[in-house]
C-alpha positions as CSV (number, residue, x, y, z in Angstrom):
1,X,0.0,0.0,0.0
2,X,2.7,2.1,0.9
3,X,4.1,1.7,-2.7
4,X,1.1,2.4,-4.4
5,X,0.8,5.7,-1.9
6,X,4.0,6.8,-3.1
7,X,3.9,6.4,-6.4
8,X,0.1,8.7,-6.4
9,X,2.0,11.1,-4.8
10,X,4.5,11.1,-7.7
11,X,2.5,11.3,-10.3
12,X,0.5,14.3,-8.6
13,X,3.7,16.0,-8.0
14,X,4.9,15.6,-12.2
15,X,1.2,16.7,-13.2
16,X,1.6,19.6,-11.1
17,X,5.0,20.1,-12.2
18,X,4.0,20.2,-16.3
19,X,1.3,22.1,-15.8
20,X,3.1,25.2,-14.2
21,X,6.3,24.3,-16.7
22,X,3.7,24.5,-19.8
23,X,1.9,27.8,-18.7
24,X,2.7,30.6,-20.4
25,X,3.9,34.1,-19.1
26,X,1.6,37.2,-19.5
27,X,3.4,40.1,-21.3
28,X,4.5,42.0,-19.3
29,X,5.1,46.1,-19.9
30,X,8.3,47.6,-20.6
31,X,9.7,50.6,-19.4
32,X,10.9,52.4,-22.3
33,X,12.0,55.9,-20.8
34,X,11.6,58.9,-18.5
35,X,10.6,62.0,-19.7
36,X,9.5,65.6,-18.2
37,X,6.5,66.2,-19.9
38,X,3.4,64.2,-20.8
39,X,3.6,65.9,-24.6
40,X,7.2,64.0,-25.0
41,X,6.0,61.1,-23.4
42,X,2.3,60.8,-25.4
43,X,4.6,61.4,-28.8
44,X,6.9,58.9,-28.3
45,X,4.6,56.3,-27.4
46,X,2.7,56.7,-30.4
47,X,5.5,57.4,-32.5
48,X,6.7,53.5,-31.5
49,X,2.9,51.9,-32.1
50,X,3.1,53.6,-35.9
51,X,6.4,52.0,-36.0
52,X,5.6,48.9,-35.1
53,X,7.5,49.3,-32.2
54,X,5.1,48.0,-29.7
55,X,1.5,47.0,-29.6
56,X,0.5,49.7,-27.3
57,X,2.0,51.8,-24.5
58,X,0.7,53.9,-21.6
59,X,2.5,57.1,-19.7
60,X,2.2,57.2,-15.9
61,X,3.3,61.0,-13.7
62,X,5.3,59.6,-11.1
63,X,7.4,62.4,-8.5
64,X,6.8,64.8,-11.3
65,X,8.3,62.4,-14.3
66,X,6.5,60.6,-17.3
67,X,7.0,56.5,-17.3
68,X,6.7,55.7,-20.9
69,X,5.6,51.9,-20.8
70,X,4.9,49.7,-23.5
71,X,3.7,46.0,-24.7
72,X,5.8,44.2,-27.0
């Protein structure tokens, strides 16, 4: 019985195992640059989606600077 115990407990553990190995990341954003003004930061982001660049991109004010990030 013990045997048979074990080995379940095996198998659970290797299921568990593949299914976290085989799950795939989410994308996540990229921090492109720092800038001082939301004008610079709202140009470049969507200078770099016309570029294909990235898919999209968002500009955060944090401490007084703009956080260009983007989505591959």
């Amino acid at each position: 019985m013990r045997k048979v115990r074990a080995l379940i407990a095996v198998g659970t553990l290797v299921t568990g195992l593949t299914v976290v190995a085989s799950a795939t990341p989410a994308q996540a954003d990229t921090l492109r640059n720092v800038y001082f003004t939301a004008s610079y930061c709202y140009q470049y982001g969507s200078y770099g989606v016309q570029n294909g660049l990235w898919t999209s991109y968002h500009c955060d004010l944090t401490n007084g600077y703009w956080f260009l990030w983007s989505n591959p």
